[in-house]
Short mmCIF file of the C-alpha atoms (twelve columns), coordinates in Angstrom:
data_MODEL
# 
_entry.id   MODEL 
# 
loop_
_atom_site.group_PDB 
_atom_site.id 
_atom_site.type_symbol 
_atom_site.label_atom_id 
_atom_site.label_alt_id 
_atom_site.label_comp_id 
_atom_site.label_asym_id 
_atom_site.label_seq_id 
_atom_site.Cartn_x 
_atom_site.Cartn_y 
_atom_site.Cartn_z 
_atom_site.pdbx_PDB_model_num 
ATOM 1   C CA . UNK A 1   0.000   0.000  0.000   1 
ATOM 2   C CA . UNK A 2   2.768   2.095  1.166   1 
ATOM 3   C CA . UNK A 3   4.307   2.123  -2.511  1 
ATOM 4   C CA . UNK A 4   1.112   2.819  -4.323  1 
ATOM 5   C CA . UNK A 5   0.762   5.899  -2.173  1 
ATOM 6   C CA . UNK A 6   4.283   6.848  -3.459  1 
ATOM 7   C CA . UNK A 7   3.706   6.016  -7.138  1 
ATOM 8   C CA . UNK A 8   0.244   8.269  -6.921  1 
ATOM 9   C CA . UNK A 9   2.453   11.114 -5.475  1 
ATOM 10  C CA . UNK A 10  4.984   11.357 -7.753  1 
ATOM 11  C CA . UNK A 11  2.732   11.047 -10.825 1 
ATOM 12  C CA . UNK A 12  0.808   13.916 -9.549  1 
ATOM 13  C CA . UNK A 13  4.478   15.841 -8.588  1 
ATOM 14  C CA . UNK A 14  5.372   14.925 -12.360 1 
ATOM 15  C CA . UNK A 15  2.384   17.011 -13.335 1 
ATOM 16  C CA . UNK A 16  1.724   20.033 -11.429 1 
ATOM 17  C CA . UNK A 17  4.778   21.995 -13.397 1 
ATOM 18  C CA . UNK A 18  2.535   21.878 -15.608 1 
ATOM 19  C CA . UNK A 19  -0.952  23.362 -14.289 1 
ATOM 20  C CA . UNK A 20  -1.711  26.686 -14.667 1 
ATOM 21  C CA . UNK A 21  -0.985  29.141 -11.724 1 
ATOM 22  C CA . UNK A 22  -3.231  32.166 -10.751 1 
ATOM 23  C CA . UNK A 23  -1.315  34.493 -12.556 1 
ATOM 24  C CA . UNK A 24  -1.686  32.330 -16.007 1 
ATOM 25  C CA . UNK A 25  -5.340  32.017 -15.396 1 
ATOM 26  C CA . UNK A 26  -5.351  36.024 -14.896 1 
ATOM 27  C CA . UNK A 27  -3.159  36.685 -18.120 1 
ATOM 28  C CA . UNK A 28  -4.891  34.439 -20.126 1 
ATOM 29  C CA . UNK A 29  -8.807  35.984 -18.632 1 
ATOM 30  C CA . UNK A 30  -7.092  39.305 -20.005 1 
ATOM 31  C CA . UNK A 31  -6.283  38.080 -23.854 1 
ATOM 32  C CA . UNK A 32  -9.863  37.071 -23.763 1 
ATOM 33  C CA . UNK A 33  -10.952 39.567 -22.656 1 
ATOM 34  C CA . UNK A 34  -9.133  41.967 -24.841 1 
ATOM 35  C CA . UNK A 35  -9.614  39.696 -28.248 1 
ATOM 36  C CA . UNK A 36  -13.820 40.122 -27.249 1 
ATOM 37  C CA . UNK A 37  -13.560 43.551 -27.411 1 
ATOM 38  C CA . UNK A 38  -11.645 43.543 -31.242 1 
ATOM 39  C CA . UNK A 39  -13.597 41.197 -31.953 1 
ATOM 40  C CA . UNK A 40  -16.993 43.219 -30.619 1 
ATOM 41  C CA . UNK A 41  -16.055 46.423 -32.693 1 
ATOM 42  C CA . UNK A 42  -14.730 44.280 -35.733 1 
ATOM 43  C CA . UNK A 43  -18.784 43.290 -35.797 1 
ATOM 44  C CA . UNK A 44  -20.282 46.710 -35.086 1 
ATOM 45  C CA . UNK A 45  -18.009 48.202 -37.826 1 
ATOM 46  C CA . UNK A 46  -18.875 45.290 -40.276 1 
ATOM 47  C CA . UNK A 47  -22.128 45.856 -39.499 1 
ATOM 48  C CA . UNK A 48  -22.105 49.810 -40.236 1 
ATOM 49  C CA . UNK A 49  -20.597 48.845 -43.651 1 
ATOM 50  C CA . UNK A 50  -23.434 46.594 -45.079 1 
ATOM 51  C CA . UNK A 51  -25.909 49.149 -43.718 1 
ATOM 52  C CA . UNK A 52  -24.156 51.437 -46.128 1 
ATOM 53  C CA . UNK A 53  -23.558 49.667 -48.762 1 
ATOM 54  C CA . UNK A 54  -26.882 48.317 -49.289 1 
ATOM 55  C CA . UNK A 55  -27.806 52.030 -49.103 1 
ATOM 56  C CA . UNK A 56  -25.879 52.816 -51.473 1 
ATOM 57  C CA . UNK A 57  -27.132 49.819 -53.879 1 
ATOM 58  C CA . UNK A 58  -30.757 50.515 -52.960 1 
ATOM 59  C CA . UNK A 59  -30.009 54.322 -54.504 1 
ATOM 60  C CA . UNK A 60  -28.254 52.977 -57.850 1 
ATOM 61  C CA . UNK A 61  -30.709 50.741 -58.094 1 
ATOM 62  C CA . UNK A 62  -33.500 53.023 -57.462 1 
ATOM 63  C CA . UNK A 63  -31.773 56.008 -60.036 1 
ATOM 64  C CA . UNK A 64  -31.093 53.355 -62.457 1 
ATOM 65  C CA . UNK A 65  -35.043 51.990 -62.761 1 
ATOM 66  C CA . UNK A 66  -36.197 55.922 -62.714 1 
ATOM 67  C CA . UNK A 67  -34.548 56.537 -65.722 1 
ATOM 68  C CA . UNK A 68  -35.676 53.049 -67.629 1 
ATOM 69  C CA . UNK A 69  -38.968 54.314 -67.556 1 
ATOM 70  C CA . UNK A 70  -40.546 56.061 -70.013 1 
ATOM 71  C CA . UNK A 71  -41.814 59.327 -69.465 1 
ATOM 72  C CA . UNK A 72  -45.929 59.423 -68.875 1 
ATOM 73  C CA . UNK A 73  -48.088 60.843 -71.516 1 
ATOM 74  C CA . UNK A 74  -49.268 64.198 -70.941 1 
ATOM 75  C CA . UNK A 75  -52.784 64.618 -69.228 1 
ATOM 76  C CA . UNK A 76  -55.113 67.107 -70.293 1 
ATOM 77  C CA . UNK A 77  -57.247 68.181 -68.180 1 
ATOM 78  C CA . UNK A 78  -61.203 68.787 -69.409 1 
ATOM 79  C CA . UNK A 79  -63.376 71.101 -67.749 1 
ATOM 80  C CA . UNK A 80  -66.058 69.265 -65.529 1 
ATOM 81  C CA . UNK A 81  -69.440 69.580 -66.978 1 
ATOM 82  C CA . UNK A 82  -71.987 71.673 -64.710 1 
ATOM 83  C CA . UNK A 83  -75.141 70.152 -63.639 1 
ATOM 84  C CA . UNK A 84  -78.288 71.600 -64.278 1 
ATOM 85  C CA . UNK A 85  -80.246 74.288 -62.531 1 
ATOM 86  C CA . UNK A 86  -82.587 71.730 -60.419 1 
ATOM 87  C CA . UNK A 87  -80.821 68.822 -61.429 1 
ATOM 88  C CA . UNK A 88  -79.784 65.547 -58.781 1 
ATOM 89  C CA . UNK A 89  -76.122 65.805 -58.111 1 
ATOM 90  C CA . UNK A 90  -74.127 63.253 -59.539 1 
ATOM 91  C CA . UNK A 91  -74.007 59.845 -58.268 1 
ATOM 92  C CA . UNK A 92  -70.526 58.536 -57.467 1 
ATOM 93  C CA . UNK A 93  -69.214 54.922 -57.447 1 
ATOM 94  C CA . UNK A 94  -66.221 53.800 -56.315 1 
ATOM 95  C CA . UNK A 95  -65.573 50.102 -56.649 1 
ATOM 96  C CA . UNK A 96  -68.537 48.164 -55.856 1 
ATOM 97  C CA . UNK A 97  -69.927 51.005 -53.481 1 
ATOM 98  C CA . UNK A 98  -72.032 53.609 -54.667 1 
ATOM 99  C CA . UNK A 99  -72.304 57.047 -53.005 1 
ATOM 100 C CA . UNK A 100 -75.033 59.153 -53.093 1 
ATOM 101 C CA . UNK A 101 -74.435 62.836 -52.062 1 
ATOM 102 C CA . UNK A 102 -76.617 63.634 -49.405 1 
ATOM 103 C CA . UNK A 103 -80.014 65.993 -50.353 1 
ATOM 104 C CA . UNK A 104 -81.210 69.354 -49.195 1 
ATOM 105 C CA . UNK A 105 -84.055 68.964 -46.863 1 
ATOM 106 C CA . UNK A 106 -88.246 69.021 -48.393 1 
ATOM 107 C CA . UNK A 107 -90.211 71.882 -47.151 1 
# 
């Protein structure tokens, strides 16, 4: 028993060189730390840039349909034509719905 107790011990003597100390763990908390934060404004930047640039794509695009198009024809405009003295106001229709304009109160 004696000598397995002495075997176990110096295996684990043979590895603590090896184990990290305090100080290691700190150093190494700090890297991460500081590779996070590069990494965190690597991101925001990236993200700043697509924003942009699919701005900027969205405006070519846009400028470049605008002048594909063909200019409209010109509209010219007609007078309306008056109702008659005594006559029902027009009935308008809009869709399936039909509106009639309301009338003047019967003595």
């Amino acid at each position: 028993m004696d000598n397995d107790v002495h075997s176990r011990l110096a295996h684990i003597e043979a590895i603590l060189p090896t184990l990290a100390t305090k100080a290691d763990v700190e150093a190494l908390h700090a890297e991460m730390l500081r590779v996070a934060s590069e990494t965190q404004k690597w991101m925001f930047a990236s993200v700043i840039g697509i924003f942009i640039g699919f701005g900027g794509l969205f405006l070519a695009m846009g400028n470049f349909y605008l002048k594909q198009q063909p200019p409209p024809p010109p509209v010219q405009a007609s007078p309306a034509p008056q109702p008659a003295a005594g006559a029902a106001p027009p009935v308008q229709q809009w869709g399936s719905v039909t509106i009639n304009p309301p009338q003047p109160p019967s003595k």
